[in-house]
C-alpha positions, 0 to 999 in steps of 0.5 A: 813865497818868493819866485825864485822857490816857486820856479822849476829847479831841474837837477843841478848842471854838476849832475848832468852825464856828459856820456849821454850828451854825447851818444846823442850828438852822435846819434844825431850824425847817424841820423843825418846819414840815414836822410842823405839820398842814395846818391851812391849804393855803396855808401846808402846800403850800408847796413849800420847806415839803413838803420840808424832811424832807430836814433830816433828812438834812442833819442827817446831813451835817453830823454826819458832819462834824462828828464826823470832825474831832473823833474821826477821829484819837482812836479808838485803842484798845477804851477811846477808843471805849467812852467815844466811845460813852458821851459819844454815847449821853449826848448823845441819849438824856437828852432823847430819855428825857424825851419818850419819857416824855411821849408815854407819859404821854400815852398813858395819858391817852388810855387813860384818857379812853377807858376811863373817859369815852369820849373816842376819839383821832381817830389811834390806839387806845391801846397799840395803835401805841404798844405795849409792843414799840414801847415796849423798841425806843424804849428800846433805840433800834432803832426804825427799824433793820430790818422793825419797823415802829415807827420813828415809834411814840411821839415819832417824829422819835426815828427819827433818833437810832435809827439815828444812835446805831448809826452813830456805833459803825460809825464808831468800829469802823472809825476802830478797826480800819481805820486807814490804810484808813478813808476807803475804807470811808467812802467805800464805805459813803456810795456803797453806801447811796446805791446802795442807797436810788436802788434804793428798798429795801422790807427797813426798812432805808432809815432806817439806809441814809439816815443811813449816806449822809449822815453818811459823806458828811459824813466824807469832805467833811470830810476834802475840805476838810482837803486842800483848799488855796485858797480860794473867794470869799465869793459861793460860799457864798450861790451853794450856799444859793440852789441848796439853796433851789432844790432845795427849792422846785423837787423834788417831795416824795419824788423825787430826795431824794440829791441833798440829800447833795450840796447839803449837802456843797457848802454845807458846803464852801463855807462851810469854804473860803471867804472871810468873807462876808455869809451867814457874818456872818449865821449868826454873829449871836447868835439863829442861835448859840443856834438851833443851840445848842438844836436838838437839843431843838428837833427832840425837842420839837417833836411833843409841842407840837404835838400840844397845840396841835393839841389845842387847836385841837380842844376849845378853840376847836372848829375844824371837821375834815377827813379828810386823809390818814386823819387828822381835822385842824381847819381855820382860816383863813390868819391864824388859821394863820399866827398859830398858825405863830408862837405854835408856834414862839415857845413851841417855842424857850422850851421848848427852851431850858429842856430844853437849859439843865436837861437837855440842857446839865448831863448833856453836862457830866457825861458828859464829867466822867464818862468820864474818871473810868471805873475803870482796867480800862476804860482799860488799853491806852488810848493817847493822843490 
């Protein structure tokens, strides 16, 4: 048996739904909006705005769907899902790493200027949040799985890639062990967990719970449209992006947030099974290409910028502060806000762009090269894909 048949062989790149890359760019923009401070009310309370959070949970829709069509049927042996999950922990944690690191470093500038200068942080004490246990559980990436308490220590959107990372080794062991009868369990687990989170759970298990329904929904959508043998018209893909966009315009922040499982599923399946449209053409251009290309470091850079540019606003041009919400924020006027809005998010896409094309994009690649040239006691019994 060579390497090359022993290695994983996820879906080929010619299947890959361009569509979807870039709803998760874009979602990753609306994420980023939702974490800018309220600088100004008549930006922050926009509605659309207040609830993008719940990106996070398309976020798992959609790798749900994502990973199902590429690994459902190529987890065969012990072997197949060793090196699934090393090309996923090789995906998140190089650039997860790097701001872990940068938020300790700055950690340690708080410490300092404190210690030494007198300078407070108007959020926290130093290593005292972001403490050395905070620190082995973001290494470990069991920040937000169970009671700890930590999930939003350090770089907190980092709390996604927690319980995404074991939920992609759930994934394998069933595709592994259940064969015929996985989509079962994958529909048992997505209902469960919905089941679960409508009874609102206290025990710190919602943002695995979260993540559980979402990313099996997105497995068993996926398998849906597998099955599925008509087409939809073009209009249906626009008609599920206007009632997502509803949703969010029109919800009250943290209530009824399950039904987004369900719009993300509809804008996914209307978008697999539908006629080409305009919508489709639009997210096919180029900038909404390379937007999805980079999200993944734009959702993992993007607390650190601000947290500088908040900075900014606070020593250098010595904005006036409210307390809101227990937090000190400066205050500026609604075209110093929205000129901020841009500057922020112009620099987030050229910085998320060098992450992914000098760290995020090589290391993917070596990973793959890697995982098919692991010793061959790791790929004994290993069948072919």
């Amino acid at each position: 048996m060579t390497q090359q048949i022993a290695g994983i062989k996820p879906a080929p790149q010619q299947n890959r739904i361009d569509e979807l890359e870039s709803i998760r760019g874009i979602a990753a923009l609306l994420v980023v909006i939702y974490h800018i401070p309220n600088w100004n009310a008549a930006l922050f309370d926009l509605p659309l705005f207040r609830n993008s959070y719940l990106m996070v949970e398309l976020f798992f829709v959609l790798s749900g769907f994502v990973i199902y069509k590429a690994y459902a049927n190529n987890i065969h042996s012990p072997a197949n899902l060793f090196r699934f999950q090393f090309l996923r922990f090789a995906r998140l944690y190089p650039v997860h790493l790097l701001f872990l690191l940068v938020f300790l470093g700055l950690e340690v500038a708080k410490y300092v200027a404190y210690t030494h200068y007198g300078v407070k942080s108007h959020k926290t004490t130093p290593f005292v949040e972001n403490d050395f246990t905070a620190l082995l559980q973001q290494l470990f990436l069991v920040q937000a799985i169970g009671p700890t308490g930590n999930a939003l220590t350090f770089n907190a959107p980092a709390w996604s890639i927690s319980v995404e990372f074991y939920t992609y080794l759930i994934f394998g062991l069933i595709v592994l062990y259940m064969g015929r009868m996985k989509m079962a369990v994958f529909t048992t687990l997505g209902i469960a967990a919905c089941v679960i989170l409508a009874a609102d759970p206290k025990n710190g298990f919602a943002d695995l719970l979260s993540c559980l329904a979402g990313f099996f929904i997105g497995c068993c959508t996926a398998w849906l449209s597998e099955r599925v043998k008509f087409k939809l018209p073009s209009q249906s893909v626009a008609l599920a992006v206007v009632m997502l966009l509803l949703y969010l315009q029109l919800k009250t922040p943290k209530q009824h947030d399950l039904w987004i499982y369900l719009f993300t599923a509809m804008l996914v399946l209307t978008i697999v099974l539908s006629d080409d449209g305009a919508i489709r053409r639009v997210l096919r251009l180029r900038f909404f290409l390379w937007l999805g290309t980079i999200s993944y470091s734009i959702y993992m850079s993007h607390s650190a910028l601000l947290w500088g540019f908040n900075q900014v606003h606070r020593f250098f041009f010595k904005r006036s502060e409210i307390l809101i919400e227990g937090r000190m924020v400066p205050q500026l006027t609604f075209v110093q806000a929205l000129l901020s809005y841009v500057v922020i998010l112009t620099l987030l896409l050229l910085l998320s762009h060098l992450v992914y094309r000098y760290l995020e994009q090589p290391l993917r690649e070596r990973s793959r090269k890697v995982q098919l040239k692991m010793p061959a006691f790791l790929v004994r019994g290993a069948k072919t894909p």
